[in-house]
C-alpha atoms as one frame of an Amber mdcrd trajectory, in Angstrom:
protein
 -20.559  23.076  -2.386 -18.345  21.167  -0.442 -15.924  20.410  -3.258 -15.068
  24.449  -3.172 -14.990  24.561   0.528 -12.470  22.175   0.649 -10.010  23.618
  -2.113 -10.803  27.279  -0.950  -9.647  26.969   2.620  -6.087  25.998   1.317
  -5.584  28.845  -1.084  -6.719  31.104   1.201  -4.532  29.656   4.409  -1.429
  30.385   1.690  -2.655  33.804   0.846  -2.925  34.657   4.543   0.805  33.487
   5.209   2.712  34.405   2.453   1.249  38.135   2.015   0.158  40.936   4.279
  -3.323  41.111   2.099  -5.911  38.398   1.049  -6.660  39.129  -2.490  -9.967
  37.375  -2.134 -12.213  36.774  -5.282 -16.100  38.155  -4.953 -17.203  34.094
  -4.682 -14.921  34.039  -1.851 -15.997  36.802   0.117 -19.796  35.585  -0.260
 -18.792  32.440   1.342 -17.099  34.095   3.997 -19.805  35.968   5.087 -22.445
  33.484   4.962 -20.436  30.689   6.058 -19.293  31.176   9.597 -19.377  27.104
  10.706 -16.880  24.101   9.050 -18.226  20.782   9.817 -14.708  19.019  10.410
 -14.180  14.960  10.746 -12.073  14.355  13.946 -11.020  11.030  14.266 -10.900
   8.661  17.917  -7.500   7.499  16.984  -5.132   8.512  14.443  -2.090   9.826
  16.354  -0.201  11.850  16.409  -2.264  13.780  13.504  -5.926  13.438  14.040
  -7.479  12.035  17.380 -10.026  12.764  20.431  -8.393  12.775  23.864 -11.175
  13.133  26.657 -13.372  14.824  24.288 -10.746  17.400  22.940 -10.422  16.917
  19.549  -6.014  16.812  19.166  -3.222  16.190  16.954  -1.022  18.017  14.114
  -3.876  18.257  11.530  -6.308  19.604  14.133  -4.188  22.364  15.390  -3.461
  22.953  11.302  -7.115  23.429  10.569  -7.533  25.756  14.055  -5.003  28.002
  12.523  -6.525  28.229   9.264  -9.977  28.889  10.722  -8.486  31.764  13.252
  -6.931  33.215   9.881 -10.217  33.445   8.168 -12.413  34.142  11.326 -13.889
  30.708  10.933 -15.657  28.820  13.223 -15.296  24.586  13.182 -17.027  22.728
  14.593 -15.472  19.109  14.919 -17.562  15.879  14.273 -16.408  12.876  16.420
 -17.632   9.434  17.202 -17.931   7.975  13.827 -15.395   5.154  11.776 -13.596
   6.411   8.815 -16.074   4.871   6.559 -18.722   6.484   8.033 -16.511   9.792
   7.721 -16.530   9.155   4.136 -20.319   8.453   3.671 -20.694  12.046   6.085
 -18.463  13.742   2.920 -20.231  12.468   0.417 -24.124  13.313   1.943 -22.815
  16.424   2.497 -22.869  16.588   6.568 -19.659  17.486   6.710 -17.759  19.781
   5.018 -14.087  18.725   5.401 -11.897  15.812   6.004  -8.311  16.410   7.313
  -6.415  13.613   6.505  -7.596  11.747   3.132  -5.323   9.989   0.529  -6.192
  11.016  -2.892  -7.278   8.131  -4.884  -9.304   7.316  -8.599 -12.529   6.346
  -6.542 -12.249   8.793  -4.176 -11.810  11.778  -6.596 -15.183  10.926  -8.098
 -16.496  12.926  -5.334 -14.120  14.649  -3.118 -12.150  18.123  -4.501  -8.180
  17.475  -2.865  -5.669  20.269  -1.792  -2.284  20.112  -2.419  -1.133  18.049
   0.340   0.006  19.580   3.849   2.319  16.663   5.196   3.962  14.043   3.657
   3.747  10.479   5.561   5.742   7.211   5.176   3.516   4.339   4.637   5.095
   0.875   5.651   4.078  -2.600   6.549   3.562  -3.720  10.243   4.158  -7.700
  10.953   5.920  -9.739  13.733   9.787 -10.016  14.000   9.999 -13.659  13.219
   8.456 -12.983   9.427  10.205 -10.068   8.614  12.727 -11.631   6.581   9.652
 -12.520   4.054   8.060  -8.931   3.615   9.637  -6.528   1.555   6.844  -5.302
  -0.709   3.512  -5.340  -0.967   3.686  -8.315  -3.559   4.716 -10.397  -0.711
   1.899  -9.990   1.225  -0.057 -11.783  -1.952  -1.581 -14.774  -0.035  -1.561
 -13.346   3.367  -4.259 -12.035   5.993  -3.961  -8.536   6.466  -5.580  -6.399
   8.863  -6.221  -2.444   8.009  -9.275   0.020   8.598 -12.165  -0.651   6.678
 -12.528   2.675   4.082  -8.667   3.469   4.062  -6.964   4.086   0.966  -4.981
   0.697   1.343  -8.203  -1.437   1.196  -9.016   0.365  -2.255  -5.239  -0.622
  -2.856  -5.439  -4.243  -2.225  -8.740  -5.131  -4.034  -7.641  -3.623  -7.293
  -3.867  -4.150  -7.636  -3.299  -6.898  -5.373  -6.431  -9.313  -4.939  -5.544
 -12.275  -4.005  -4.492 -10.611  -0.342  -7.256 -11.715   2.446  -8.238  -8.526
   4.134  -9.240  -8.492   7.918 -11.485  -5.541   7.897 -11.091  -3.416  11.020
 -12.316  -0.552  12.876  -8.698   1.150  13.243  -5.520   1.096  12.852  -4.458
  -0.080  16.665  -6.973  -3.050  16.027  -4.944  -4.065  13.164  -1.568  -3.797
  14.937  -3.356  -6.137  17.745  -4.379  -8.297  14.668  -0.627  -8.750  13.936
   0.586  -9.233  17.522  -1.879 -11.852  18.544  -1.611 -13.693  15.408  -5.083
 -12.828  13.988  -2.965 -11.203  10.885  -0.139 -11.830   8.993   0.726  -8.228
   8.629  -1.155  -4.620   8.463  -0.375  -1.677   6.718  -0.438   2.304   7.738
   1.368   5.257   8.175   4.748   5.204   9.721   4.075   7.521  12.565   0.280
   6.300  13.720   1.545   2.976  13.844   5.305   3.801  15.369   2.842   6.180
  17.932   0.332   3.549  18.797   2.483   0.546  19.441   4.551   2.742  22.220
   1.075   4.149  23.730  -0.336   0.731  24.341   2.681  -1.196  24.580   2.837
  -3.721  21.528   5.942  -4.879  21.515   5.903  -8.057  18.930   5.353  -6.022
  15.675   8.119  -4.549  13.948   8.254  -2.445  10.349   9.131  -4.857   7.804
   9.097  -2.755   4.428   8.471   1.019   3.475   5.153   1.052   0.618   6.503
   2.679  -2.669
């Protein structure tokens, strides 16, 4: 059931901007009525997008799923406290209803229905100034420790294209910045404006971008 939920609330959101009406199929309106609470994953620390600040679930994808729900009279309910790869394993037993923030992949389509994507996000490659010079692609990181956050996309990434890459398994993506800057890491991969967010919050000042991922 949760594959529909997840497609459904998209259409719908598009239906309620673009037109005046919601031309809502029978299906649709059952679920509406019976289904009053979304179980949503809200992570600690994905910034700007997704996070939990003193309790309060915030970020661009949180206020995005608030303003679907107040379009459909929804309620969510958001689901903190848990790593991304417990997220996952929430998904797939079927205790939560919706992630907000997932990269579509093979594996992942096996058991998770994807809506056309809301926001568009650079991904790029984190390492210290000094090696720079030697990262332009993923390729070059053949060989080299890298720190990401175990159950991301780029772990999936790694193992099957590019193997021979030593991963450094962490619980989030500021953990594999300080990776990088203490010299646990080589380099660690993410999105552009997490990692551009999270080394001005807590001051890391010895990583730099190195490469865009294509």
């Amino acid at each position: 059931m949760y594959y529909f939920r997840f497609l459904f609330i998209f259409f719908v959101l598009l239906g309620t901007l673009f037109s005046k009406t919601l031309d809502l199929s029978n299906e649709e309106k059952i679920y509406l009525l019976k289904q009053k609470t979304i179980k949503v994953h809200n992570e600690m620390n994905w910034p700007p997008f997704n996070f939990n600040e003193n309790g309060i679930p915030r970020g661009y994808s949180i206020d995005y799923m608030n303003l679907i729900a107040k379009k459909l009279g929804l309620k969510i309910e958001f689901i903190h406290g848990f790593t991304w790869g417990q997220f996952v394993d929430k998904l797939k037993k079927h205790e939560i209803d919706l992630m907000l923030n997932m990269v579509k992949t093979k594996k992942r389509e096996e058991f998770v229905k994807f809506t056309h994507p809301y926001l568009n996000v650079l991904s790029v490659i984190y390492t210290r100034p000094e090696d720079r010079a030697d990262v332009n692609s993923l390729i070059d990181l053949q060989g080299k420790t890298v720190a990401i956050p175990k159950g991301f996309y780029v772990e999936e990434l790694f193992k099957k294209h590019y193997p021979s890459v030593k991963l450094l398994l962490k619980k989030n993506n500021l953990e594999g910045l300080e990776s990088v800057a203490i010299g646990e890491a080589d380099a660690t991969v993410g999105e552009l404006g997490v990692l551009g967010y999270l080394t001005k919050q807590n001051f890391i000042s010895n990583v730099k971008v190195a490469a865009k991922i294509k």
